[in-house]
C-alpha positions as CSV (number, residue, x, y, z in Angstrom):
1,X,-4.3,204.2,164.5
2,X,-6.4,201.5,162.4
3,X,-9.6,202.4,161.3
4,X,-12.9,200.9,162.0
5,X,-14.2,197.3,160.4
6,X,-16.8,197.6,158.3
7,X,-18.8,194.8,160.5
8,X,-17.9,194.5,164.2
9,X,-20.1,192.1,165.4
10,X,-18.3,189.7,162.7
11,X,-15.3,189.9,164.1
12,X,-16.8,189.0,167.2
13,X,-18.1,186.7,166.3
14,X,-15.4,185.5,164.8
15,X,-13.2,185.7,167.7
16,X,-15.8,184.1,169.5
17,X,-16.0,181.2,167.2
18,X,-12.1,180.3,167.4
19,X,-11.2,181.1,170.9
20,X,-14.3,178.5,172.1
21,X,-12.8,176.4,169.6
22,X,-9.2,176.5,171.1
23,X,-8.5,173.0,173.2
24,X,-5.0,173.7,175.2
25,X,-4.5,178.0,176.0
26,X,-5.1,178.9,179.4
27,X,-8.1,180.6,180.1
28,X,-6.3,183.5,181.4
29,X,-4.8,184.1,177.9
30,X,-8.2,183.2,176.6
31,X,-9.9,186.2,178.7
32,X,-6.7,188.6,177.6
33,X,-7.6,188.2,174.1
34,X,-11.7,188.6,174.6
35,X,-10.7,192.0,176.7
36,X,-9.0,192.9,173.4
37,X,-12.1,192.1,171.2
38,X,-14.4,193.5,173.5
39,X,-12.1,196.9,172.8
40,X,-11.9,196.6,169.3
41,X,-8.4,195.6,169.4
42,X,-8.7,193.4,166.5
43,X,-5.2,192.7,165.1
44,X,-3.4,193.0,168.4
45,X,-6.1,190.1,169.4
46,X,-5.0,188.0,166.6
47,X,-1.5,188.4,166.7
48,X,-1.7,187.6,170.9
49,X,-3.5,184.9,169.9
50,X,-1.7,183.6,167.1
51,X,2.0,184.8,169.4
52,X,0.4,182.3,172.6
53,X,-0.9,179.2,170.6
54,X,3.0,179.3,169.4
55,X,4.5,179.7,172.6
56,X,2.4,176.7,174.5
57,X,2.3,174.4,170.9
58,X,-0.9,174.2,170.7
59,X,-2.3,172.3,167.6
60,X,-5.1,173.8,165.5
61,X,-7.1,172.2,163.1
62,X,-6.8,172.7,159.2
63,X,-10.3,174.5,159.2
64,X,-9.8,176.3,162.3
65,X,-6.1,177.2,160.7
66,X,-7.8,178.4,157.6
67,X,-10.5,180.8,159.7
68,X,-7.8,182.1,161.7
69,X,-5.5,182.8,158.2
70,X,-9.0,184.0,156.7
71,X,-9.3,186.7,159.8
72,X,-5.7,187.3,159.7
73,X,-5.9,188.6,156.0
74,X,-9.1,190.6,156.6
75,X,-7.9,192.4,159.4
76,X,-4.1,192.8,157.4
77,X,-2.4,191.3,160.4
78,X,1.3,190.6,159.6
79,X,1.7,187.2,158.1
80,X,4.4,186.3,160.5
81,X,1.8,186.0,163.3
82,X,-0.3,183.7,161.1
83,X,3.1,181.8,159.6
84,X,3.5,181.0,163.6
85,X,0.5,178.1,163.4
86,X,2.2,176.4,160.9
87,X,6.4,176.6,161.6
């Protein structure tokens, strides 16, 4: 069991922020990962996330890169998820 982010509405936000910012993931993956957030299922969120935009290739920007590795290490997701954007 993880314990609770010290600022929620962050992470939404967050979340929010990259998934609008995605250009190429299905909007049925999208919605998968917001039903995650909307749970407070933080890491499995990012690591779905992270797992998807590797399996359909889809390019991300430096900066969004770095927000996603920024969220990654505040929520102690598993570097292999993040190390996914960039193999």
């Amino acid at each position: 069991m993880t314990s609770e982010p010290t600022n929620p509405g962050h992470l939404v936000h967050e979340f929010h922020f990259i998934i609008d910012s995605v250009v190429g993931l299905p909007e049925g993956d999208k919605e998968r990962i917001e039903d995650l957030v909307r749970v407070g299922e933080w890491q499995i969120a990012l690591e779905n996330l992270c797992t998807q935009l590797h399996e359909y290739d889809v390019k991300v920007s430096p900066d969004l890169l770095s927000k996603i590795s920024e969220l990654g290490r505040e929520l102690k997701v598993a570097e292999r998820y993040r190390n996914l954007l960039t193999s």
